[in-house]
N, CA, C and O atoms as a GROMACS GRO file, in nm:
protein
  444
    1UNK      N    1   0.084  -0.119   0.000
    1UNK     CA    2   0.000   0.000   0.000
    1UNK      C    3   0.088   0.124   0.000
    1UNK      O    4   0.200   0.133   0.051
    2UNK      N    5   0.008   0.240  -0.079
    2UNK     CA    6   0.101   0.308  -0.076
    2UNK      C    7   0.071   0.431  -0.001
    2UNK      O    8  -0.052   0.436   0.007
    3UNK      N    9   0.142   0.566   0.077
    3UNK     CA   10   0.130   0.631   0.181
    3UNK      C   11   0.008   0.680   0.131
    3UNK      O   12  -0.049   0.660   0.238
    4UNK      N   13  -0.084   0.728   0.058
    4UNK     CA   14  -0.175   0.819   0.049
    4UNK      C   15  -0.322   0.730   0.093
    4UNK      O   16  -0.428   0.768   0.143
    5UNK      N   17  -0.271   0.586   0.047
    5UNK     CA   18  -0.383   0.519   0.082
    5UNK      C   19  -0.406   0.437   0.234
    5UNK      O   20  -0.504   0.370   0.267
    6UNK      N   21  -0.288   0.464   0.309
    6UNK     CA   22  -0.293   0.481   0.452
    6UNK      C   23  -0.334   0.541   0.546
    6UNK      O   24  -0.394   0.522   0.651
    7UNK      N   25  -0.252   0.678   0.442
    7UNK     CA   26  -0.365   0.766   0.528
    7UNK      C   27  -0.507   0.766   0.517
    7UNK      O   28  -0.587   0.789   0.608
    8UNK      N   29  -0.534   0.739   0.392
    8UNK     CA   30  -0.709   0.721   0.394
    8UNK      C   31  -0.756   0.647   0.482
    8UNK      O   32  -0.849   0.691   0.550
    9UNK      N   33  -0.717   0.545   0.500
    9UNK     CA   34  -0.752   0.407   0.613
    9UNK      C   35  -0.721   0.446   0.716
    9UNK      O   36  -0.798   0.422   0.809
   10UNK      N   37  -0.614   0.511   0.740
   10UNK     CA   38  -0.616   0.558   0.894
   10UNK      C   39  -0.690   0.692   0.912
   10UNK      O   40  -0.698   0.745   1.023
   11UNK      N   41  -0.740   0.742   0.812
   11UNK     CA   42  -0.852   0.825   0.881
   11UNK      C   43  -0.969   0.804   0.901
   11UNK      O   44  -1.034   0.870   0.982
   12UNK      N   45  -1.035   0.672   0.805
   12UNK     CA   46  -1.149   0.597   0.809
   12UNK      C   47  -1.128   0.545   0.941
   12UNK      O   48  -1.224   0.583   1.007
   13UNK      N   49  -1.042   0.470   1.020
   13UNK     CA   50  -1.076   0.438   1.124
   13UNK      C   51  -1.034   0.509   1.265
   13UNK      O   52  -1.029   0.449   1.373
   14UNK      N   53  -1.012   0.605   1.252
   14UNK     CA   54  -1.036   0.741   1.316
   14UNK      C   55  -1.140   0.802   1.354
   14UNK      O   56  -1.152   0.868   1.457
   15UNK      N   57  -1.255   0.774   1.236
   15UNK     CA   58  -1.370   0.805   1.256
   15UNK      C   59  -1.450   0.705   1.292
   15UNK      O   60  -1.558   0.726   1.347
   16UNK      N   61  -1.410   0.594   1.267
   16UNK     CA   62  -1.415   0.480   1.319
   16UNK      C   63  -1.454   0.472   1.499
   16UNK      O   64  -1.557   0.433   1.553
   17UNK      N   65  -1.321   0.526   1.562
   17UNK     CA   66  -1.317   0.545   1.691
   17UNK      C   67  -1.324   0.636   1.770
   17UNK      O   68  -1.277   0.643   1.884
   18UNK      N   69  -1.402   0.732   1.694
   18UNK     CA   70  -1.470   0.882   1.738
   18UNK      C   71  -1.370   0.981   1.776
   18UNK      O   72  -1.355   1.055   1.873
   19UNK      N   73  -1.305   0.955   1.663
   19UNK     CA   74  -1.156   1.076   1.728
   19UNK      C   75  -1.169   1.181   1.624
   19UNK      O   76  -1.203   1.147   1.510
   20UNK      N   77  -1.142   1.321   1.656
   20UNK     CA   78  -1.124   1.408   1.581
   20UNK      C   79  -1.013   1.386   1.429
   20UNK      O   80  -0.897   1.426   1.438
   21UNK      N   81  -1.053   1.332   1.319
   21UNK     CA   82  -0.929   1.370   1.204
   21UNK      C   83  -0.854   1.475   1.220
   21UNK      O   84  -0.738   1.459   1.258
   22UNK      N   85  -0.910   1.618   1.192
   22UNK     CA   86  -0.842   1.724   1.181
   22UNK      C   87  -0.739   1.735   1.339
   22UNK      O   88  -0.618   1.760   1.339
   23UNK      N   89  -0.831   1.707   1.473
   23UNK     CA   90  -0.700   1.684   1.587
   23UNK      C   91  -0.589   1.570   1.553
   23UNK      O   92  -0.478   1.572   1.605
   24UNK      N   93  -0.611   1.521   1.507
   24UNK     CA   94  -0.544   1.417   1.528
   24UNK      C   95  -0.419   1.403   1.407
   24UNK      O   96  -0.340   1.313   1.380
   25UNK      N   97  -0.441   1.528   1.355
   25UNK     CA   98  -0.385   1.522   1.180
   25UNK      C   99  -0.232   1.624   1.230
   25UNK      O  100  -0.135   1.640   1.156
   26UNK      N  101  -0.246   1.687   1.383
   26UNK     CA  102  -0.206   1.800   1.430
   26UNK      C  103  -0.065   1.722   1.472
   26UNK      O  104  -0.067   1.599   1.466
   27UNK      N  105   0.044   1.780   1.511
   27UNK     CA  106   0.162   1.795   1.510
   27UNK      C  107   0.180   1.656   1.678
   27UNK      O  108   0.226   1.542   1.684
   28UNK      N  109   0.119   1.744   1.781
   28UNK     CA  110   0.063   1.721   1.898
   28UNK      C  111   0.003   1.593   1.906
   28UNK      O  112   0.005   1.544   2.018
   29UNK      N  113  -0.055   1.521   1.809
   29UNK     CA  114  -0.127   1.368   1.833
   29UNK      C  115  -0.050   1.264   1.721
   29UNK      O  116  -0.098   1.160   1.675
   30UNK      N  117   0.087   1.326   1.692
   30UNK     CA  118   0.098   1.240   1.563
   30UNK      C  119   0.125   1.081   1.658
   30UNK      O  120   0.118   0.975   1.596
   31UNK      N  121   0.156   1.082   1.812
   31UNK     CA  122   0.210   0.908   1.846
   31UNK      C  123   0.050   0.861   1.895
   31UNK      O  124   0.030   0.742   1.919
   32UNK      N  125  -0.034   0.936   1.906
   32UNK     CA  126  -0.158   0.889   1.944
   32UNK      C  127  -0.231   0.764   1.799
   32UNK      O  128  -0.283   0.652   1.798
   33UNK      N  129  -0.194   0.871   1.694
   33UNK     CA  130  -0.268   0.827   1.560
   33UNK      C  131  -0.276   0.643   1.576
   33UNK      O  132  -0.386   0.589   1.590
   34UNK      N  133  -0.194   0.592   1.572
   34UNK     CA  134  -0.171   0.418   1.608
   34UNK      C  135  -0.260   0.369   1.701
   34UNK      O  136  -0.302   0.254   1.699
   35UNK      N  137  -0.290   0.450   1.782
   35UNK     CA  138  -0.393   0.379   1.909
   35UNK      C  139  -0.539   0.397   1.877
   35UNK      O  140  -0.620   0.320   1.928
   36UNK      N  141  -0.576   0.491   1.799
   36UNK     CA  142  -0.699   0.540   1.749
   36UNK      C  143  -0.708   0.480   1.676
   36UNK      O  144  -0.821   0.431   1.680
   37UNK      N  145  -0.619   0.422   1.543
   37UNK     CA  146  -0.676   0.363   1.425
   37UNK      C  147  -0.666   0.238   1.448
   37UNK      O  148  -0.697   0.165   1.354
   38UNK      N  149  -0.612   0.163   1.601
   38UNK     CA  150  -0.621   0.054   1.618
   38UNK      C  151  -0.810   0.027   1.660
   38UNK      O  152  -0.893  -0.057   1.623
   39UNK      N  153  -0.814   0.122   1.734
   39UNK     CA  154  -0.938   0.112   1.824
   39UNK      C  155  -1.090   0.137   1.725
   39UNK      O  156  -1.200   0.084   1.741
   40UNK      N  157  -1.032   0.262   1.592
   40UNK     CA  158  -1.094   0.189   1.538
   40UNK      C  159  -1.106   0.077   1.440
   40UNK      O  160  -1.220   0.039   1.411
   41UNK      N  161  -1.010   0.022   1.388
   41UNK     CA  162  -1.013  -0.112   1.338
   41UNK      C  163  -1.082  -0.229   1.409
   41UNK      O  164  -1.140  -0.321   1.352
   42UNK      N  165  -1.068  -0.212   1.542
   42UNK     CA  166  -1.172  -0.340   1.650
   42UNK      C  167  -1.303  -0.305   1.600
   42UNK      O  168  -1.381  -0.382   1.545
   43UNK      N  169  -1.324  -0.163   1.627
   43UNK     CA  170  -1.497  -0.098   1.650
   43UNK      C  171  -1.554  -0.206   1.482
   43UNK      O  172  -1.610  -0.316   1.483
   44UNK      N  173  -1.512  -0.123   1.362
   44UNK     CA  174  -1.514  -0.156   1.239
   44UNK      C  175  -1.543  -0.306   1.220
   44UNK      O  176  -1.640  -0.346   1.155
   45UNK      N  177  -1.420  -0.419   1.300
   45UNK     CA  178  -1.431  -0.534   1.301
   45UNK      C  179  -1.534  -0.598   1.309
   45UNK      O  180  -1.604  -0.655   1.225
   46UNK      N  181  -1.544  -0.580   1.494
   46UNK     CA  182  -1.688  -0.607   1.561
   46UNK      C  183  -1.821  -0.582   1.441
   46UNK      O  184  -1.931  -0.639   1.443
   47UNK      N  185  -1.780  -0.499   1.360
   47UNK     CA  186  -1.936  -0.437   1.337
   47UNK      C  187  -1.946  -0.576   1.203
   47UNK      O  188  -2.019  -0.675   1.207
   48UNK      N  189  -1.871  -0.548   1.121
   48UNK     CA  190  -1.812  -0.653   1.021
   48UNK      C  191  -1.881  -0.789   1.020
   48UNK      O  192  -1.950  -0.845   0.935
   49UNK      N  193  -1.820  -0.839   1.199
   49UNK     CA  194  -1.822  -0.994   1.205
   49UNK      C  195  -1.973  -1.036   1.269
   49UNK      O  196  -2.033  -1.143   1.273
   50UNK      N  197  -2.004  -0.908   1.314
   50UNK     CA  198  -2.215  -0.928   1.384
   50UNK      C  199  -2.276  -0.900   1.298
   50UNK      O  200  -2.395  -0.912   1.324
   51UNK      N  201  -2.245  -0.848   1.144
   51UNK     CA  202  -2.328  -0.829   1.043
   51UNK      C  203  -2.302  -0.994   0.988
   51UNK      O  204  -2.402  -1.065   1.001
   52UNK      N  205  -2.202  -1.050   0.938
   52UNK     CA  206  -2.181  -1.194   0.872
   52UNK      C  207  -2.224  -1.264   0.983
   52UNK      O  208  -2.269  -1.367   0.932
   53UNK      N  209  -2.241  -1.274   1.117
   53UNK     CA  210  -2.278  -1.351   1.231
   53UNK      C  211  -2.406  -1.383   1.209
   53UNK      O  212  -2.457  -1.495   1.213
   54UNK      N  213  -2.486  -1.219   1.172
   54UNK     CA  214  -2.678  -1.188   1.187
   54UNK      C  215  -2.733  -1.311   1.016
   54UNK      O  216  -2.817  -1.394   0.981
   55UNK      N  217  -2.607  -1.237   0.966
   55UNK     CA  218  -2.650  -1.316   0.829
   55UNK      C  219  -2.633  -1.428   0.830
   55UNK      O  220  -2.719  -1.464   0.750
   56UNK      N  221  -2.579  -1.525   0.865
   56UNK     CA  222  -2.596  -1.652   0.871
   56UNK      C  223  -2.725  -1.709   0.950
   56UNK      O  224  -2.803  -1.794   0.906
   57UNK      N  225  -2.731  -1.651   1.064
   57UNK     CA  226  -2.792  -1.717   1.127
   57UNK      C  227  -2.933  -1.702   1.080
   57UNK      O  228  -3.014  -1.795   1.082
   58UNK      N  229  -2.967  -1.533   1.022
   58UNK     CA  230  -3.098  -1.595   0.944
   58UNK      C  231  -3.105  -1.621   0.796
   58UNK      O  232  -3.192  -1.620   0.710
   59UNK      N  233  -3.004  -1.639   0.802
   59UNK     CA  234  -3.059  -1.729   0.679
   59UNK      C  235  -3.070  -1.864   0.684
   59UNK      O  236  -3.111  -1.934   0.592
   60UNK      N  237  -3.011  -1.932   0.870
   60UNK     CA  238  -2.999  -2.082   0.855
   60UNK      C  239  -3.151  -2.111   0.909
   60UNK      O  240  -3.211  -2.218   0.901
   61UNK      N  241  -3.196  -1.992   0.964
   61UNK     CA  242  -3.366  -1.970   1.036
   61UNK      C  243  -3.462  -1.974   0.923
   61UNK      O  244  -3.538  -2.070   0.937
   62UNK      N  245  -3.487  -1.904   0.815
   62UNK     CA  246  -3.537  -1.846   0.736
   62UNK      C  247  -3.515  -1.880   0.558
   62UNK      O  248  -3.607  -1.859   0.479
   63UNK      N  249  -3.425  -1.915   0.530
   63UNK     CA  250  -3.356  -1.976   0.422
   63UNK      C  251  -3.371  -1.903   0.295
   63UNK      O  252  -3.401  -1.959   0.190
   64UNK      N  253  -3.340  -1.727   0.310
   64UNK     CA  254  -3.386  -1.610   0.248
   64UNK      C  255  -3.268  -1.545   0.204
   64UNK      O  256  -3.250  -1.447   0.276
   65UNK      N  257  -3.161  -1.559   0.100
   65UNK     CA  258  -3.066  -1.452   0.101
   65UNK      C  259  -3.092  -1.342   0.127
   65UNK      O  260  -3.036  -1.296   0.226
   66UNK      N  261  -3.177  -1.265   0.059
   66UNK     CA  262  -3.169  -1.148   0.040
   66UNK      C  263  -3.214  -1.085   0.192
   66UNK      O  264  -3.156  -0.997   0.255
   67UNK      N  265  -3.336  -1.160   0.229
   67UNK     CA  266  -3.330  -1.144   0.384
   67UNK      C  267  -3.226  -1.109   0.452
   67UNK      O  268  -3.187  -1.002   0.500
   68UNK      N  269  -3.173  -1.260   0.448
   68UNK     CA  270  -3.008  -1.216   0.566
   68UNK      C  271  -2.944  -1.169   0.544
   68UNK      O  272  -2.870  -1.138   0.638
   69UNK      N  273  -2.900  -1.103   0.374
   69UNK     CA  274  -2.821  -1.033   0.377
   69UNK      C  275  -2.861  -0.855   0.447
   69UNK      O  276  -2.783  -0.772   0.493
   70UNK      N  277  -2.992  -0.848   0.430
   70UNK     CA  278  -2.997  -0.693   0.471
   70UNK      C  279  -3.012  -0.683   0.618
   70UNK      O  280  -2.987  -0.583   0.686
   71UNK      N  281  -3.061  -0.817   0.665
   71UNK     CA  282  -3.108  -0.815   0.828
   71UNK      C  283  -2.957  -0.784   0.837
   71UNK      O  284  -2.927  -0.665   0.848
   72UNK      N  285  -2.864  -0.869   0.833
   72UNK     CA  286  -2.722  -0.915   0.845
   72UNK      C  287  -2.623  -0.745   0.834
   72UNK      O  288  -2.520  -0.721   0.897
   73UNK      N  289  -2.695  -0.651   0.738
   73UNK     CA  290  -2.608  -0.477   0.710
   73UNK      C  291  -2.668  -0.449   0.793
   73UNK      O  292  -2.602  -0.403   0.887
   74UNK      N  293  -2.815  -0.458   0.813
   74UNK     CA  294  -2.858  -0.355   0.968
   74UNK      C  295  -2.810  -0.419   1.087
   74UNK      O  296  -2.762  -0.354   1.180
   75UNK      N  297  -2.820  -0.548   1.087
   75UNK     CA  298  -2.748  -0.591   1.267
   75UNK      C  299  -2.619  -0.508   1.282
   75UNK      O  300  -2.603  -0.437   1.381
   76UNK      N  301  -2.516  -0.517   1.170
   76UNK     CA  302  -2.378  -0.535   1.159
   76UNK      C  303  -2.369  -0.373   1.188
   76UNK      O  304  -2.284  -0.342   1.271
   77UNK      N  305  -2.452  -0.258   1.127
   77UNK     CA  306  -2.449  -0.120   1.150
   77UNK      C  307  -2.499  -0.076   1.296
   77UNK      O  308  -2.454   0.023   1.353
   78UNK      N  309  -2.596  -0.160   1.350
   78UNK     CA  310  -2.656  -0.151   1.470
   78UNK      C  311  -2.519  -0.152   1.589
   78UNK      O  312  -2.478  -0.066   1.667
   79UNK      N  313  -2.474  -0.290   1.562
   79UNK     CA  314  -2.323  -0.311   1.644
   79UNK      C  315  -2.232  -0.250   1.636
   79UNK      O  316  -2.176  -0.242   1.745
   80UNK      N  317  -2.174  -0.189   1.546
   80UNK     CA  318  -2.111  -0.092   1.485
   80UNK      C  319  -2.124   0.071   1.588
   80UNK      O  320  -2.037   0.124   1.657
   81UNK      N  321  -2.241   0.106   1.567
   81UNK     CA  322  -2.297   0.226   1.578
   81UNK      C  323  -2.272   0.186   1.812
   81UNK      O  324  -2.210   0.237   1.906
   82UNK      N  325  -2.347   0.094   1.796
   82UNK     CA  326  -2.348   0.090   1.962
   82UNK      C  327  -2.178   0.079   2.013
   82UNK      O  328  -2.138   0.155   2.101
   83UNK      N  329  -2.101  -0.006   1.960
   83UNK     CA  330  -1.960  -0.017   2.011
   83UNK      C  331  -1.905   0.103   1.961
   83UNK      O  332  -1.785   0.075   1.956
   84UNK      N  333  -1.918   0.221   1.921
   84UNK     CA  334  -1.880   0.326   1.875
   84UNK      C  335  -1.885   0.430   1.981
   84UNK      O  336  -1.799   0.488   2.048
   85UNK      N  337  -2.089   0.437   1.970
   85UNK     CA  338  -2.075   0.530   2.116
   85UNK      C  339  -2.003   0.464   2.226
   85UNK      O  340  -1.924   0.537   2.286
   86UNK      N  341  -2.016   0.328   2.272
   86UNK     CA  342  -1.945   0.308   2.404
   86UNK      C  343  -1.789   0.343   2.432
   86UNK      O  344  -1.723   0.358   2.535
   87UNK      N  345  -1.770   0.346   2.331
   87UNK     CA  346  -1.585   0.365   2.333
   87UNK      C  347  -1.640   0.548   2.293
   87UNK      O  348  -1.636   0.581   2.412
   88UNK      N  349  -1.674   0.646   2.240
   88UNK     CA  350  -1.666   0.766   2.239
   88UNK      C  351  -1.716   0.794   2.391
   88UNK      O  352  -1.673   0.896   2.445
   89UNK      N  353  -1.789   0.724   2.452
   89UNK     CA  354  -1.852   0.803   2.578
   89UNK      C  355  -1.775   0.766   2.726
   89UNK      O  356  -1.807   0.806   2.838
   90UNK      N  357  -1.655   0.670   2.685
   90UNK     CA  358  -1.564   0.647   2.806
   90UNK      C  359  -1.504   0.801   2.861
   90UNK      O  360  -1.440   0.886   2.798
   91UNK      N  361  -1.540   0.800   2.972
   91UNK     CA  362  -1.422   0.963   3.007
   91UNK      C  363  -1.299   0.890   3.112
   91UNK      O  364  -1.296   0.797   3.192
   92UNK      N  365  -1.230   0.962   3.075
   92UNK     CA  366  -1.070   0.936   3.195
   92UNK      C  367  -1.127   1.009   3.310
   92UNK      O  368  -1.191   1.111   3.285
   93UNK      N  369  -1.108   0.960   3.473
   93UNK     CA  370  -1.092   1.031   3.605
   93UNK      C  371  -0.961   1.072   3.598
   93UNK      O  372  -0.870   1.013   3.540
   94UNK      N  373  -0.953   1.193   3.667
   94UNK     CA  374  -0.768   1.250   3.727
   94UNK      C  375  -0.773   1.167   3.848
   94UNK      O  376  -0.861   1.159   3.934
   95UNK      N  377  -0.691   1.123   3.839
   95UNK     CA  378  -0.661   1.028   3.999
   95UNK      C  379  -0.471   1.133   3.989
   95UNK      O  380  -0.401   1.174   3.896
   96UNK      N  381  -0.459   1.134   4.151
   96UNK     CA  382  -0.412   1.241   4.142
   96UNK      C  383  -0.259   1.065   4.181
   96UNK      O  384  -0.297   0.968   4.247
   97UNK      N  385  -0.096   1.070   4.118
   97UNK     CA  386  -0.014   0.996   4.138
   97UNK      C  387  -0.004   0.960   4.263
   97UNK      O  388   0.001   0.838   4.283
   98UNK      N  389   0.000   1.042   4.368
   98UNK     CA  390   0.011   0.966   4.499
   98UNK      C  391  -0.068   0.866   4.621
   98UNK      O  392  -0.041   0.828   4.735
   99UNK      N  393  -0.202   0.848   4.504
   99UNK     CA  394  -0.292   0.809   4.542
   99UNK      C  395  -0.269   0.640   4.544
   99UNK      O  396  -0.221   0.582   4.446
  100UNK      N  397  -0.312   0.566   4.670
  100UNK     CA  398  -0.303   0.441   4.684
  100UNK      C  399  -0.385   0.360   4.614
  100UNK      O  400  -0.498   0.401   4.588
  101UNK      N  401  -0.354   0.263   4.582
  101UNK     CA  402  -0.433   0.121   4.480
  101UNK      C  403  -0.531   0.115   4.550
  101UNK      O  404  -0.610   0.168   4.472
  102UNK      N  405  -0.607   0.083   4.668
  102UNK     CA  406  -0.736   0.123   4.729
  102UNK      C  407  -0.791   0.223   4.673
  102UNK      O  408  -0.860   0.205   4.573
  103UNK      N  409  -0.767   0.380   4.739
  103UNK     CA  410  -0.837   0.463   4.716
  103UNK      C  411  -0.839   0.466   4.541
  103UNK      O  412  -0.940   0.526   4.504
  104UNK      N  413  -0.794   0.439   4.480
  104UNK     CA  414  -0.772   0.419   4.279
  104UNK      C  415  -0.918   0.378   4.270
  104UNK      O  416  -1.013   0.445   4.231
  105UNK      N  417  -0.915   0.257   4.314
  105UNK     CA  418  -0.995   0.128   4.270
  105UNK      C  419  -1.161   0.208   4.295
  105UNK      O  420  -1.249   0.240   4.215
  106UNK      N  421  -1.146   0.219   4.465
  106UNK     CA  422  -1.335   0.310   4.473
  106UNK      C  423  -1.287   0.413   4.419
  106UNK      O  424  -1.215   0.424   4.519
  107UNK      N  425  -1.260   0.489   4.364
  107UNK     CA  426  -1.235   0.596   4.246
  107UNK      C  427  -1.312   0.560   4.135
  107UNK      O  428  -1.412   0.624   4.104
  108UNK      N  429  -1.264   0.441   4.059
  108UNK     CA  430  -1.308   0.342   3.934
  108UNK      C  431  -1.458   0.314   3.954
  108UNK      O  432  -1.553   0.317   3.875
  109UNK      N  433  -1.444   0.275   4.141
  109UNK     CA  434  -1.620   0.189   4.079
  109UNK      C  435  -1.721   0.321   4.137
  109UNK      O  436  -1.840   0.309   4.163
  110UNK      N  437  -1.637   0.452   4.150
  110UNK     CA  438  -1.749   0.532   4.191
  110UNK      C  439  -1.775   0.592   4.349
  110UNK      O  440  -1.861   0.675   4.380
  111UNK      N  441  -1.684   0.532   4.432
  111UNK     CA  442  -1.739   0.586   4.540
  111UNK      C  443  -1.683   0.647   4.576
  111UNK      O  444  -1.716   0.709   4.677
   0.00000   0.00000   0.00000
């Protein structure tokens, strides 16, 4: 592959994993770019393998290509779309360094 078409792919899955392109295009995120286009390559995946998952299975129910194939694009966009927001709507806590593995942990679950 050649660089121009990398970058295309790594901006497709950028958007992929709800990250700003234009931030991320910036001077400031160039070692981030790898972790984003990993994260979204999973999101993308997931969505991929529950669309061929939906489609099989109804079509082994139903015995309808055309059926499973469209049930099979909407499951696969449905999964897609939901593992998307869940990974855009994670926020980081500041846990401040001197803080003990106890107090971390009820930090994490909230209390």
């Amino acid at each position: 592959m050649d660089s121009n078409m990398l970058k295309y792919v790594s901006r497709f899955f950028w958007t992929c994993s709800g990250a700003s392109v234009s931030l991320m295009e910036t001077e400031g995120c160039k070692t981030e770019g790898s972790k984003y286009t990993g994260i979204g390559a999973a999101i993308f995946t997931t969505g991929i393998l529950a669309g061929v998952s939906a489609s099989f299975a109804f079509f082994t129910v139903f015995h309808s290509l055309k059926t499973a194939v469209a049930f099979g694009i909407f499951w696969g966009f449905m999964i897609f779309n939901l593992d998307r927001y869940i990974v855009v709507s994670i926020k980081k806590k500041k846990i401040d360094s001197h803080t003990t593995w106890k107090d971390r942990l009820k930090a994490l679950a909230g209390e």
